[in-house]
N, C-alpha and C positions, 0 to 999 in steps of 0.2 A: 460340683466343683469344690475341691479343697479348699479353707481356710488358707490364708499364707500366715509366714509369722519369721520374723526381722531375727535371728540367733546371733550373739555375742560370744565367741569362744576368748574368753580371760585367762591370761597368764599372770600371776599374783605372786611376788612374795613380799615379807616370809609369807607360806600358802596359806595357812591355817588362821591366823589373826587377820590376815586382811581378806581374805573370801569371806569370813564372818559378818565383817563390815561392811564391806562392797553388797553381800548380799540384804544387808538388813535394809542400806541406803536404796538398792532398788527395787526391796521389797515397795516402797513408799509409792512408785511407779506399777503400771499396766503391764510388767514383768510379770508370769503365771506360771513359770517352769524354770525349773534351776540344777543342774546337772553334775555335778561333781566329775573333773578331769585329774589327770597327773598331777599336774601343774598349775592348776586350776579349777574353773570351771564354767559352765556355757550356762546362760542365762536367753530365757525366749520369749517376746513380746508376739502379741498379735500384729501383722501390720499396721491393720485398720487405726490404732493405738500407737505408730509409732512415729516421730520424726526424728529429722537427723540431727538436732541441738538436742538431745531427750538426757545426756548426760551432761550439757555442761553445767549443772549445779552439784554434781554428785562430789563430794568434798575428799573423800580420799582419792582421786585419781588425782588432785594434784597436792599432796599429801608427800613431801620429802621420803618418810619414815618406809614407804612402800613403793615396792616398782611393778605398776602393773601394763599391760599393754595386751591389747586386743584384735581381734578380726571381726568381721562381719558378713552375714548373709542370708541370702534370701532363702526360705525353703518351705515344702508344703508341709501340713500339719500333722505333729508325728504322735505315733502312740504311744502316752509318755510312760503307762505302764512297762511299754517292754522296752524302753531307755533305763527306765530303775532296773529291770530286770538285768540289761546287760550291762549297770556299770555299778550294781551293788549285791558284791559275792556276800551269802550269809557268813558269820564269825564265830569259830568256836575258840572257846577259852579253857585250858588245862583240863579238855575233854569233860567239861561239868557247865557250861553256860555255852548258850546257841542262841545266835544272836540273828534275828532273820529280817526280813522285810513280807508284809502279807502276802505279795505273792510267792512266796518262796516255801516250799513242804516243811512241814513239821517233823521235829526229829525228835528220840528218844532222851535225848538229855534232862539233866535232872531239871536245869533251869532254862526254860525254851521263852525267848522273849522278841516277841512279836516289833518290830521300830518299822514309822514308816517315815524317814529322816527329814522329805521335803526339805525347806532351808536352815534347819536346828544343826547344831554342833553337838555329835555324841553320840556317834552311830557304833560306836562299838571299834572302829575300823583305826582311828587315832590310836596314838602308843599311850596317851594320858587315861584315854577311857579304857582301854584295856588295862590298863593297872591297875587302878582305881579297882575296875572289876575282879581281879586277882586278889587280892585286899580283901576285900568282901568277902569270897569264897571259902578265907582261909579263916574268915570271923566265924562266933559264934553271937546272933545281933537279936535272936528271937526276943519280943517287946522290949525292945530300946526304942525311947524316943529320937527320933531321926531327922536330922538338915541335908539335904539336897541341893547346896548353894550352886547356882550358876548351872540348874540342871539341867540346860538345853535340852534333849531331847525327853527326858524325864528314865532314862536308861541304868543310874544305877539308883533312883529311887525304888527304881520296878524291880529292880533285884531286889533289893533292902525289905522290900516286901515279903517276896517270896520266898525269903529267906527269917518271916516272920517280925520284923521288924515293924511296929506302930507305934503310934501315929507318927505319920511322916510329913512334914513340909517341905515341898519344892516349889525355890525361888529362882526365878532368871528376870533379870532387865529388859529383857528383848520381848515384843507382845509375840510375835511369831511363834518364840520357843513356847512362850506359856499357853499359848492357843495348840499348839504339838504336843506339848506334853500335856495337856488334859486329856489331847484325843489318846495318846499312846496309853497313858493310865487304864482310861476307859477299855481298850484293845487290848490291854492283858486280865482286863476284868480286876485289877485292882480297886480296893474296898477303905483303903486308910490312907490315901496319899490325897494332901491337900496341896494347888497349884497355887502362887503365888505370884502377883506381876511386881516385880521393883529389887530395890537394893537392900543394904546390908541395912537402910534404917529399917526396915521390917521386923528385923532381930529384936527390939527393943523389949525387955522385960521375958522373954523365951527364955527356954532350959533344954538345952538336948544332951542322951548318953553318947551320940554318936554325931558326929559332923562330918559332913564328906565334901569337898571344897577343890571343883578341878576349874581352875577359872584361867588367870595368869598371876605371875608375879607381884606386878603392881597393884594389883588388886588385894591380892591378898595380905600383902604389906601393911597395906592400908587401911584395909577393916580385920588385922589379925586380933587388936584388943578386943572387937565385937564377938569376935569367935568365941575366945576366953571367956571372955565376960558371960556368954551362955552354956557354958559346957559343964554340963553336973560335974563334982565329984568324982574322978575314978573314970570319968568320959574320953571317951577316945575321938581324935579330929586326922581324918586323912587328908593330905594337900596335895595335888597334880598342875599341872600345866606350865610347869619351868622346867631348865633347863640343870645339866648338872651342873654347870659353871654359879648357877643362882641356889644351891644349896647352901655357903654360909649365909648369904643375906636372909632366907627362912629359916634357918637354923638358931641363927641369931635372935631373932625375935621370938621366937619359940620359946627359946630358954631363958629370956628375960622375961617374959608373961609365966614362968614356971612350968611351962610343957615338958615333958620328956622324951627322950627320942627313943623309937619303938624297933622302926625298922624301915628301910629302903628298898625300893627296887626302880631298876632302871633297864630303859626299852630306848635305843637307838638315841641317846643322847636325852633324851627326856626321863624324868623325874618323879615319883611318886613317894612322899612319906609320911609313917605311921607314926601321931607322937599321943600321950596319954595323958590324961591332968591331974 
């Protein structure tokens, strides 16, 4: 006899900042599978592990800033392998990065990067990590010391690598991500990426040539003089996760810490730019 297990299909927005949330919050819960939808995504408990008050502590669902709303239901135990399989296509990038999941074939590309997303932010599939990724490709980063801020899935540290870059620090707040990106490190057989659990006071007394920083807005605002404050000489710091409407407010602060602006690219209303020190 099958397992049963209690499935929550979540309708989230905006999708991206609050599925992040929502999942980290029920990461904390008997939650063991998390599913990425359109609009969402479905999240599945064992029964045996569930009742029916199981969310009323979880703080964003009554959270103004977000509007999320759900179903529920009962169903037997699925193969979560071939759930990843049918709801995460691999991602190719300007036909030079292939961005896959382990079950998914190996392809010829120069840069073939193995992610297996679980609940991390950064699978390649966002318009911010695609850029970010774009960026990268078009550098030339071979032993640059390297930040990986906010690296959730550890996806463009593991490029920054393969691309020659050392030694690399990747930080994320989230245990989840940092426990993901050690394993994804490890699965592309990377050799110089150091995983990091916390925030931007990590930074303290560090020196990087290159910064790579796809978090949100407010974040970055906020610990933009840390950035500065570690970025060699001649160091270059890429920023994602805003919107183009929030381009002078980064803008702005950029160029009052003396950064210079490099270059831009922009992907369905999202944001990514290159500035220099």
């Amino acid at each position: 006899m099958q397992n049963l297990y209690i499935g929550y299909h979540f309708q989230v927005e905006p999708k991206d900042l609050g599925s992040e949330i929502l999942i980290a919050e029920l990461g904390e819960l008997p939650f063991d599978s998390f599913i990425e939808t359109e609009n969402g995504f479905s999240a599945y408990i064992p029964k045996e592990n569930w009742n029916e008050n199981i969310l009323e502590d979880i703080y964003i669902l009554n959270n103004p800033e977000f509007k999320i709303s759900y179903t529920i239901e009962e169903i037997e135990q699925k193969n979560w392998n071939a759930e990843w399989e049918k709801n995460f296509d691999p991602i190719d990038v300007d036909g030079l990065c292939h961005v896959r999941a382990p079950f998914h074939p190996k392809t010829d590309a120069q840069y073939d990067i193995v992610i297996e997303p679980k609940m991390s932010f950064g699978t390649g599939h966002h318009e911010t990590t695609h850029m970010m990724i774009q960026h990268l490709l078009e550098m030339e980063v071979a032993g640059l010391k390297t930040l990986d801020m906010g690296c959730g899935t550890a996806i463009l540290a593991i490029l920054a690598e393969m691309k020659g870059a050392q030694p690399i620090d990747a930080i994320d707040i989230d245990n989840w991500c940092y426990l993901n990106s050690i394993e994804n490190a490890e699965r592309n057989n990377c050799k110089h990426i150091s995983v990091y659990e916390g925030d931007a006071s990590l930074l303290k007394g560090k020196k990087y040539d290159l910064i790579i920083a796809n978090i949100n807005r407010n974040i970055l605002l906020n610990d933009m003089q840390t950035y500065v404050d570690c970025l060699n000489p001649n160091g270059v710091i890429l920023f994602s996760g805003f919107y183009e409407q929030d381009i002078p407010h980064i803008d702005a602060s950029c160029t009052e810490k003396g950064l210079t602006f490099v270059k831009k690219i922009n992907r369905n209303n999202w944001v990514s730019l290159k500035y220099v020190n």
